[in-house]
C-alpha positions as CSV (number, residue, x, y, z in Angstrom):
1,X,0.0,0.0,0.0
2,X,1.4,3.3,-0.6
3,X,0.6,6.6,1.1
4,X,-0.3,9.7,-1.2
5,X,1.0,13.1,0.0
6,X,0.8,16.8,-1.8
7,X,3.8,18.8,-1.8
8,X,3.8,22.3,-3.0
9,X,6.7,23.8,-4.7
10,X,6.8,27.7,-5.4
11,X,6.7,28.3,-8.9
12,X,9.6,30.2,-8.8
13,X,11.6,27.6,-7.4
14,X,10.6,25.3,-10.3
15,X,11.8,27.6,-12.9
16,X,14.8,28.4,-10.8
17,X,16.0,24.9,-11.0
18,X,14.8,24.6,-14.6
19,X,13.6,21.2,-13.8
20,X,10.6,19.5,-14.2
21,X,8.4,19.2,-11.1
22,X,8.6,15.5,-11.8
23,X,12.4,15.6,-11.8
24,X,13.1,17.6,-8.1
25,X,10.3,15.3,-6.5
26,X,12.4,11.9,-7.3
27,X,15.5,14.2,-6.2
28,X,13.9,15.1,-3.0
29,X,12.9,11.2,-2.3
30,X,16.4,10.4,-3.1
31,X,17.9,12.7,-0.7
32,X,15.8,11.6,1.9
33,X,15.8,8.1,1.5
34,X,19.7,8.8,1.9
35,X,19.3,10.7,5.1
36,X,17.0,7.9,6.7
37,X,20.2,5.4,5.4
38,X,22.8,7.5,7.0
39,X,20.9,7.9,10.4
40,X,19.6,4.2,10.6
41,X,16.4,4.9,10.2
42,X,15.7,2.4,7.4
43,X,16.8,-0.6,6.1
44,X,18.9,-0.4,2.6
45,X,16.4,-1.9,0.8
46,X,14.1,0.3,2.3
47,X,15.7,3.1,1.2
48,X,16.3,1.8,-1.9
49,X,12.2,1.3,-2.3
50,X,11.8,4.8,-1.2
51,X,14.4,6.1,-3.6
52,X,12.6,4.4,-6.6
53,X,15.9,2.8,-7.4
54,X,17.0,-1.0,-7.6
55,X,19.4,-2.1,-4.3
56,X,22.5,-1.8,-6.6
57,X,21.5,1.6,-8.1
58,X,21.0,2.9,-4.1
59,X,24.4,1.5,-2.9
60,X,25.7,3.7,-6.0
61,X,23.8,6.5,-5.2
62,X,25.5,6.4,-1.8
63,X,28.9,6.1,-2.5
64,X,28.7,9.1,-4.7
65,X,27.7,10.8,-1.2
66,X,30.8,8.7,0.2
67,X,28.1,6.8,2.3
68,X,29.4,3.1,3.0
69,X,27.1,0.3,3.6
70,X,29.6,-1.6,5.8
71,X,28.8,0.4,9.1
72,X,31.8,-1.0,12.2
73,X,32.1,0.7,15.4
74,X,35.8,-0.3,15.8
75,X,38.6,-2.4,14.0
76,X,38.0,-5.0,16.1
77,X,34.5,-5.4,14.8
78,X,35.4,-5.5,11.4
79,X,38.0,-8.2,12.1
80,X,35.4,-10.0,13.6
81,X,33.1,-10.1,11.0
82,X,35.6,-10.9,8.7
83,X,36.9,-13.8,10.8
84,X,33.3,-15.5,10.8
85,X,32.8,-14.5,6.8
């Protein structure tokens, strides 16, 4: 199920962007489903769902943000989870 909202955009930012309306709302989902990535708030695939993108096209989109998906508190962690790989 999907839930409907109505964003207004000023005019004037439209035709300051020269984009189409279209264009800065799947901007504005991608930025967002980034942010909730970055904070923890969803899953990758979440985000990736909210960003309209495949998994692989999302793990992209964050790297160009130099955004990891390997998240390790310390050195040791990442040794760790190597070791049991």
């Amino acid at each position: 199920m999907d839930y409907n909202a109505n964003i207004s955009l000023p005019q004037e930012i439209v035709l300051s962007l020269r984009e189409s309306s279209e264009n800065i709302i799947k901007d504005m989902k991608r930025t967002v489903a980034v942010k909730y990535y970055k904070e923890n708030k969803l899953s990758l695939g979440q985000c990736s769902e909210l960003a309209e993108m495949s998994e692989k096209e999302f793990i992209q989109l964050l790297s160009s943000y130099k955004i990891s998906i390997f998240n390790f508190e310390s050195d040791e962690e990442l040794l760790e989870d190597i070791k049991n790989a």
